[in-house]
C-alpha positions in Angstrom: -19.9 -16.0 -30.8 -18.1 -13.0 -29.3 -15.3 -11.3 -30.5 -14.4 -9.7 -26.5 -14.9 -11.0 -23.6 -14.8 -8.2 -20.9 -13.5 -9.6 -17.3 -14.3 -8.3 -13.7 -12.1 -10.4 -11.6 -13.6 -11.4 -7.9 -11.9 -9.5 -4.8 -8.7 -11.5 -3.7 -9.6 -11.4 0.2 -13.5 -11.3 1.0 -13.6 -12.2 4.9 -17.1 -12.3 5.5 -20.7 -12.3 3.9 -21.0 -8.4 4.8 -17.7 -7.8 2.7 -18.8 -9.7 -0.7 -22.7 -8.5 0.1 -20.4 -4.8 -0.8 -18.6 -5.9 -3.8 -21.3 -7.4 -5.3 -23.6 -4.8 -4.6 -23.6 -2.8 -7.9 -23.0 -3.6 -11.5 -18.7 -2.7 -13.0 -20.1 0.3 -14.9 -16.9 0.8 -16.1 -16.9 -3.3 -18.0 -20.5 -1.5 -19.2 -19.5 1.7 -20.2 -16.3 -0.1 -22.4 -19.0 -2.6 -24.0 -21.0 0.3 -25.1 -17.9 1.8 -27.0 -16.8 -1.5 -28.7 -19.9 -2.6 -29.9 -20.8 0.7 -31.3 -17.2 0.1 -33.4 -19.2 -3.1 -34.8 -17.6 -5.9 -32.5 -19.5 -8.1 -30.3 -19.2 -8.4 -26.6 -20.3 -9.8 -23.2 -19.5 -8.9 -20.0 -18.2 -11.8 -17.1 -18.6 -10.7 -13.5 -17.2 -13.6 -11.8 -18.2 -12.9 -8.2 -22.1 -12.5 -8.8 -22.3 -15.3 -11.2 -20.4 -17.7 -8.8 -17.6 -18.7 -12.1 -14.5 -20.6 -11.5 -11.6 -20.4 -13.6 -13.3 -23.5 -15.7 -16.2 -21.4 -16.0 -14.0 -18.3 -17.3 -12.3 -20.5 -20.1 -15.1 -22.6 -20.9 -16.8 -19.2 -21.9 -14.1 -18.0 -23.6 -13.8 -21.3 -26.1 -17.4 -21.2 -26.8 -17.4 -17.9 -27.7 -14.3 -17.9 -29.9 -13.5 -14.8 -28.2 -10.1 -13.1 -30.1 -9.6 -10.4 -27.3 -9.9 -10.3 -23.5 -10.6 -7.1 -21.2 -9.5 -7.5 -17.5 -10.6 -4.8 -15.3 -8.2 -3.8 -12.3 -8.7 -2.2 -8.9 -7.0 -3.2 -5.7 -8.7 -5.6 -4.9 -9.0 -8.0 -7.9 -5.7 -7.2 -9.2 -4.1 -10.7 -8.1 -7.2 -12.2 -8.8 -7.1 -10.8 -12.5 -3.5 -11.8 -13.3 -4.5 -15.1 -12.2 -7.1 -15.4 -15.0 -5.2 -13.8 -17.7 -1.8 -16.5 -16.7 -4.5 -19.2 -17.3 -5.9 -18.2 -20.4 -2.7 -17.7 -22.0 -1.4 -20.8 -21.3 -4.6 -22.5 -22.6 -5.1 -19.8 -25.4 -2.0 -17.9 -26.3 -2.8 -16.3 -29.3 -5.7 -14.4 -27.7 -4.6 -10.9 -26.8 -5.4 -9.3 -23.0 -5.6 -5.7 -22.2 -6.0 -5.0 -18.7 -7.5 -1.4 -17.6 -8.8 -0.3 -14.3 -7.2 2.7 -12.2 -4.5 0.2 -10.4 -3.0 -1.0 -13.8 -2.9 2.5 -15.1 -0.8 3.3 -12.1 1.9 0.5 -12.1 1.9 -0.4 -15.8 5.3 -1.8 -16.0 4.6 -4.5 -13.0 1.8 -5.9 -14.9 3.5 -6.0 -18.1 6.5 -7.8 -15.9 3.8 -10.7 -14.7 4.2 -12.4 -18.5 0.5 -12.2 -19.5 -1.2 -9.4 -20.3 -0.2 -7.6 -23.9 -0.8 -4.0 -22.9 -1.8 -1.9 -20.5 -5.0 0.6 -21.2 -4.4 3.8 -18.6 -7.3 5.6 -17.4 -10.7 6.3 -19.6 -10.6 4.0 -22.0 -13.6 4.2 -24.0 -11.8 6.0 -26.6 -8.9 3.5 -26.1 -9.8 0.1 -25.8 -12.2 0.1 -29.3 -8.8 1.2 -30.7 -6.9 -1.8 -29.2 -9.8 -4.1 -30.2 -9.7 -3.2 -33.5 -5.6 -3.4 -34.2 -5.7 -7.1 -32.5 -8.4 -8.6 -34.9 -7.8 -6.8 -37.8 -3.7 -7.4 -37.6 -2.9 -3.6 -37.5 0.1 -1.7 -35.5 -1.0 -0.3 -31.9 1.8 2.0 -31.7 -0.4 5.1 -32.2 -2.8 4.6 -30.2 -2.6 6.9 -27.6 -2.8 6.3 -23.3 -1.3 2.2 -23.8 1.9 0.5 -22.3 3.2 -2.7 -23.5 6.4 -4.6 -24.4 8.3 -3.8 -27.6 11.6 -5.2 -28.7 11.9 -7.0 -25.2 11.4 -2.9 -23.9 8.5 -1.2 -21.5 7.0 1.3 -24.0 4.2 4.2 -23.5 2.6 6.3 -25.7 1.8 10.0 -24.9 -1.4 10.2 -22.4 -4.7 10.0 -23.7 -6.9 13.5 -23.0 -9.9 12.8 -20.6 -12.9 13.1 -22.5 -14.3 16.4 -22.2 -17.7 16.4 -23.1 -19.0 12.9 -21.1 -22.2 13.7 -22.4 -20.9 12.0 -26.1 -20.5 8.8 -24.2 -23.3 6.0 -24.6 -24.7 4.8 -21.4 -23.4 1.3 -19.9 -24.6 -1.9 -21.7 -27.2 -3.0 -19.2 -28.0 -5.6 -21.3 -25.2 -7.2 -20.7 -25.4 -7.5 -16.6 -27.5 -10.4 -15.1 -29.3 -7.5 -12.8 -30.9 -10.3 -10.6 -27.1 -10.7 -9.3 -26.8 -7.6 -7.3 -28.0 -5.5 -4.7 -28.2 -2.6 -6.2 -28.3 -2.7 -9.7 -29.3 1.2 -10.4 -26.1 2.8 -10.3 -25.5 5.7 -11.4 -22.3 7.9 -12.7 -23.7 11.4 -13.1 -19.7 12.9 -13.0 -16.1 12.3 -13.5 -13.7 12.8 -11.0 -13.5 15.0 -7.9 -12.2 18.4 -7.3 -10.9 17.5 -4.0 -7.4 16.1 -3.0 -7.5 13.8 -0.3 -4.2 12.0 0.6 -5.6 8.7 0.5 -7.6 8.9 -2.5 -6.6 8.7 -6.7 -9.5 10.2 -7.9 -8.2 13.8 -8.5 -5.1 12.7 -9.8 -7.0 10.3 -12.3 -9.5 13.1 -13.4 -6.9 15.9 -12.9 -8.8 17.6 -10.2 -12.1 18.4 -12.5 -15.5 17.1 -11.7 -16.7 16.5 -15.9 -20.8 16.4 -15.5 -23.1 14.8 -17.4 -25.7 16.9 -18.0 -29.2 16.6 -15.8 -30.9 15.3 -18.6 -28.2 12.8 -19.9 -28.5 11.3 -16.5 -32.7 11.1 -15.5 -32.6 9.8 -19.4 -30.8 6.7 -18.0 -32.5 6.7 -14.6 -36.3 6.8 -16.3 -35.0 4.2 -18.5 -34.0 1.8 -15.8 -37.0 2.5 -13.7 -39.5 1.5 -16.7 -37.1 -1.9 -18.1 -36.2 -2.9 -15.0 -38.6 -1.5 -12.6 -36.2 0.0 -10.4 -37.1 1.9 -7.5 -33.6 2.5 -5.1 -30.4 4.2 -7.4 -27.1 4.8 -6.1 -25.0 8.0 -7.1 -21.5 6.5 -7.5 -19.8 9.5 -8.0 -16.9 10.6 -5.8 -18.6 13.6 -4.3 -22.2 14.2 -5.7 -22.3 17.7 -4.1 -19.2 18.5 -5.5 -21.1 21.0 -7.4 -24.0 22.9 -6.2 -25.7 23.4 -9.1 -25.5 19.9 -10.8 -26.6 18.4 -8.0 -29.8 20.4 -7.6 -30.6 20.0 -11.3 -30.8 16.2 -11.2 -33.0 16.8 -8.5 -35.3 18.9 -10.2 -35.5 16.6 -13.2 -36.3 14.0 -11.3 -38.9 15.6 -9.7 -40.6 17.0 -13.1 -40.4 13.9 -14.3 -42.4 12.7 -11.6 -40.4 9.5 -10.9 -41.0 7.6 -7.9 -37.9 6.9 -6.8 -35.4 6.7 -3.9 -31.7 7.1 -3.8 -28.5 7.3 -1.7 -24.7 9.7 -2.5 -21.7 10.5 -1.1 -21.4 13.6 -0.4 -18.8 16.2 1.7 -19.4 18.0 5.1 -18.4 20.8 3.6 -21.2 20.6 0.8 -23.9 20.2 2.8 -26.2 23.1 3.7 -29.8 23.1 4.4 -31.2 24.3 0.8 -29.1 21.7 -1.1 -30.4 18.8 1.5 -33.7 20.2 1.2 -33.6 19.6 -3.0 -32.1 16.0 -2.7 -35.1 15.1 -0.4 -37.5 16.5 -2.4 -36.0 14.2 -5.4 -36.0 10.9 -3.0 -32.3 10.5 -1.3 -32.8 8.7 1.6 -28.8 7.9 2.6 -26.1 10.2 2.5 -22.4 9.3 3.2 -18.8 10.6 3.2 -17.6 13.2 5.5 -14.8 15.2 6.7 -13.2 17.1 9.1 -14.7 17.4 12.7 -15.9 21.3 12.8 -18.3 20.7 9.3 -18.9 17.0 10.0 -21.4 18.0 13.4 -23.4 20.5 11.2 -23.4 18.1 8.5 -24.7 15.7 10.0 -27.5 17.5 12.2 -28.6 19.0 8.6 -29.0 15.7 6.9 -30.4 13.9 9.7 -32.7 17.1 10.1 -34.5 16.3 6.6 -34.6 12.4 7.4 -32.2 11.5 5.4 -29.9 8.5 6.8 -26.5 9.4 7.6 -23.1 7.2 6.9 -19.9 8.7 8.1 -16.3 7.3 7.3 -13.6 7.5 9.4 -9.9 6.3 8.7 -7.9 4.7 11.4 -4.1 5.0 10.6 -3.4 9.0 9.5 0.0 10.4 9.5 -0.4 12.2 12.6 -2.3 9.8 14.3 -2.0 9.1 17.7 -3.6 6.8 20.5 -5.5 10.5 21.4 -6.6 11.2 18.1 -7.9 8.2 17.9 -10.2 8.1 20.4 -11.5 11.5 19.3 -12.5 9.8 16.3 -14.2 7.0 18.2 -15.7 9.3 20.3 -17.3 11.6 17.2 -18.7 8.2 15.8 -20.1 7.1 19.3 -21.7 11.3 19.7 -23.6 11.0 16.1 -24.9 7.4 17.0 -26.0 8.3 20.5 -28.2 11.8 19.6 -30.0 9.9 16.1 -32.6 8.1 16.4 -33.3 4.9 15.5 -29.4 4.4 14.1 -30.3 7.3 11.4 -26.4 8.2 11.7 -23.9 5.3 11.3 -20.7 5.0 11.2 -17.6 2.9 9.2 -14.1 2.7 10.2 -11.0 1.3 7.9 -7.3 1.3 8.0 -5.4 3.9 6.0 -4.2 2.1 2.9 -2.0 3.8 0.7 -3.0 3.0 -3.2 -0.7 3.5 -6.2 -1.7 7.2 -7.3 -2.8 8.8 -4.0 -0.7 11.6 -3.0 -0.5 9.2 -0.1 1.5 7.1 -1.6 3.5 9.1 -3.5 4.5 11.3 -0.9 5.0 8.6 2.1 8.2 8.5 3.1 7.9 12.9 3.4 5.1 11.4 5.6 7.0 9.0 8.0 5.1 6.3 6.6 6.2 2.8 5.7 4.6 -0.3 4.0 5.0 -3.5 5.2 4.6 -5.3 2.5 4.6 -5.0 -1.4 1.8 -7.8 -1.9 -1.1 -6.0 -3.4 -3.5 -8.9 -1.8 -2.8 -7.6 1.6 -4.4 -3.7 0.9 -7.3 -4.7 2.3 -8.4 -1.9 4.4 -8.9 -3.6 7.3 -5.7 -5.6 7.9 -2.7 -2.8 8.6 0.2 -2.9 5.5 1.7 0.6 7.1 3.5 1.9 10.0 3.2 5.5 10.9 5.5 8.0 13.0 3.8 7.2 15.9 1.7 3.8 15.5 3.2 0.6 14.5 1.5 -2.3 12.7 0.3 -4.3 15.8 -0.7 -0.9 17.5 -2.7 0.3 14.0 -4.6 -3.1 14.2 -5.1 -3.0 17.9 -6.5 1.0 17.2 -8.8 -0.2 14.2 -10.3 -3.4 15.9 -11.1 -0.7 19.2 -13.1 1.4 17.1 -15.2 -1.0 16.1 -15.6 -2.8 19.6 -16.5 0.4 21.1 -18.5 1.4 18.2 -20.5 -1.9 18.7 -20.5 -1.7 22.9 -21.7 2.1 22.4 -18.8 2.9 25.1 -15.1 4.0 24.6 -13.2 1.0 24.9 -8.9 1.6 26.4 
C-alpha cells in the first residue's frame, strides 16, 4: 500500500525509435528527488514512469486501486503535459476523492490553464521538495493548504497563489533521488547525475535562469562522488551523465568533481553539457583525467571553432546544437549554420564531432516567449502537443512556417549528404 503515487507521463508525440530511445534514456530525477522528501516526512511512495515500463492508462489505475494511493504527483514538461492531463481526467473520474498535484517547470509557468482543465487540485511551482511533503501531508491528514507557500489552486470558484517559495539555498540538505524506486534495467542511462541548480546564463529560448533566478546552486564535490560511488558499487555503473544545464558553468566546481573522482579512484566514464565559452584547455584537460568522454552544447560561432578543436584535441567526443528558426534568421544565416556543422564533421575523425539541429520553440518562461511579439515572432498555434522541436509552431520576421520547416529538414539532409543542400 502507498499513500503517493508519483507520475511521469509519456511524451505526447514520439515520431521515431531515436526520439523515445532520448526520453527514456535517463531516470525523472526530479519524481526521485520528490520521493526522497515525502518519505522522509513518513509517507510511502512509488514512482510510475509510464514510457519505460510500457503502462496504459489501465495499468496507471489499476496501480493506483491496489495501492490505495490517497494522493497523486504528475510531473509536467512540454512534452507530457497533454499526456499528464489525460491521466489525471481519468483518475478523477474513476477516483474523485483522490487529490492530484501537478509540478514540473511547464505547470509552474501556466498555473491557471491547468487549474482551468477540471482535474488537478493544485499546482506545485518550481522546487518542490519543500513543497509537495507539505501538500501530502494537508490532503491525508484533512488540514488547510492555504499556508503553504509556492501552490496555485481553486478557492471559492477563484485562481489563488500564495507568495513564491525561496529556492533552496543550500542543495547539499537535500537527500539524493530514491533509486530504489526506478526499474534501472528500463533506461539507457540510468546514472544521472544533478551536480547543480540552474544556470547563470540567459538564453532566449531557454527557462532555466528564470526558474533558478540566474544562480548555478552546487552541490558540493563530495555530496555528488558520494552518490556516483554509490551507484557504481549497487548498481555497477560504469557511464554517468551530468544533467546539469551547463556543467562548466563554474570553473572551479567542475574541476573538483573531477578531482574527487579521480582520488577516489573510480573507474568510470561520463558525458556534460557544457559552453564554448567554458571550455579552455586546463579545464578539458581535468574532465579527461576524471573519464568524460562526450561533451555537448555550444554557442556562438567565434568560441564554438576553438571549442571544439580543444575538446576534440583531448579525445573527448563532441555534440554541438544548433537552432533552426532565430529571430534574425535568414535563408543566409542558415546556411552558415549548416555550413559550421558540415566544417566540424569534415576535419574530426571518425564522427568525433556531431552535430543536432531543432526548430526554435518558444516555452512558457523563456525570455523567448515572453518577449515575442518585441521579437516579430508569432505562434501558430496554442496546442502545447505541437512544441515539438522539430515540427515549426512560429513564424519569424523573415521565415514563415513552411519556409522554417523547409530550412530545418535542409540541415539535416545536408548534414546527412555531407554537402550544402539549396
Amino acid at each position: 500500500m502507498k499513500q503517493v503515487i508519483l507520475i511521469y507521463p509519456q511524451p505526447v508525440v514520439l515520431k521515431n525509435y531515436f526520439a523515445e530511445k532520448i526520453s527514456y534514456s535517463t531516470p525523472p530525477l526530479g519524481l526521485g528527488y520528490l520521493a526522497s522528501a515525502i518519505r522522509n516526512k513518513g509517507f510511502s511512495v512509488s514512482i510510475i514512469d509510464v514510457g519505460p515500463e510500457r503502462l496504459s492508462i489501465k495499468d496507471i489505475l489499476n496501480e493506483i486501486e491496489t495501492q490505495q494511493a490517497k494522493v497523486i504527483g504528475i510531473s509536467s514538461f512540454i512534452s507530457n503535459y497533454g499526456n499528464g492531463i489525460k491521466i489525471a481526467k481519468q483518475i478523477k473520474e474513476q477516483f474523485p476523492d483522490i487529490k492530484i498535484i501537478m509540478g514540473g517547470p511547464h505547470a509552474s509557468f501556466i498555473p491557471e490553464e491547468v487549474l482551468n482543465s477540471g482535474y488537478i487540485d493544485v499546482v506545485s511551482m518550481f522546487e518542490g521538495e519543500e513543497t509537495v511533503p507539505l501538500l501530502v501531508d494537508a490532503f491525508i491528514n484533512k488540514k488547510p493548504i492555504d499556508d503553504i507557500l509556492g501552490i496555485s489552486y481553486t478557492k471559492d470558484g477563484k485562481f489563488t497563489s500564495t507568495p513564491p517559495r525561496p529556492l533552496i539555498e543550500d542543495i547539499n540538505t537535500i537527500d539524493s533521488p530514491a533509486w530504489d524506486l526506478f526499474k534501472m534495467d528500463r533506461y539507457n542511462f540510468p546514472g544521472s547525475i544533478l551536480t547543480g541548480r540552474g544556470c547563470p546564463y540567459k538564453c532566449i529560448f531557454c527557462a532555466a535562469s528564470v526558474i533558478s533566478g540566474a544562480r548555478y546552486r552546487m552541490r558540493s564535490a563530495k555530496n555528488v562522488v558520494d552518490e556516483i560511488e554509490f551507484l557504481n558499487k549497487k548498481y555497477n555503473i560504469t557511464y554517468f551523465v551530468f544533467i546539469d544545464d551547463t556543467f562548466t558553468a563554474e570553473e572551479k566546481h567542475c574541476v573538483e568533481i573531477c578531482r574527487e573522482i579521480r582520488n577516489r579512484n573510480l573507474k568510470i566514464k561520463w558525458a556534460a553539457e557544457t559552453r564554448a565559452n567554458t571550455v579552455n584547455d586546463f579545464v578539458v584537460s581535468e574532465m579527461v583525467k576524471a573519464g568524460c568522454i562526450h561533451a555537448g552544447k555550444n554557442i556562438t560561432v567565434q568560441t564554438i571553432d576553438k571549442a571544439v578543436k580543444t575538446l576534440l584535441a583531448h579525445g573527448v567526443l563532441v555534440t554541438c546544437s544548433f537552432i533552426i528558426g532565430n529571430p534574425e534568421d535568414t535563408k543566409e544565416t542558415i546556411d552558415k549554420t549548416i555550413k559550421l556543422a558540415l566544417k566540424h564533421k569534415k576535419s574530426s575523425i571518425n564522427d568525433s564531432a556531431s552535430s543536432t539541429f531543432s526548430l526554435l520553440t518558444p516555452l512558457p518562461g523563456t525570455p523567448v516567449y515572453m518577449n515575442k511579439e518585441k521579437l516579430g515572432i508569432q505562434l501558430t498555434t496554442g496546442n502545447w502537443d505541437n512544441f515539438t522541436f522539430y515540427d515549426p509552431i512560429i513564424e519569424t520576421k523573415y521565415l514563415n512556417k513552411r519556409e522554417l520547416q523547409n530550412h530545418y529538414a535542409r540541415a539535416w539532409m545536408s548534414y546527412n549528404s555531407g554537402v550544402t543542400v539549396e
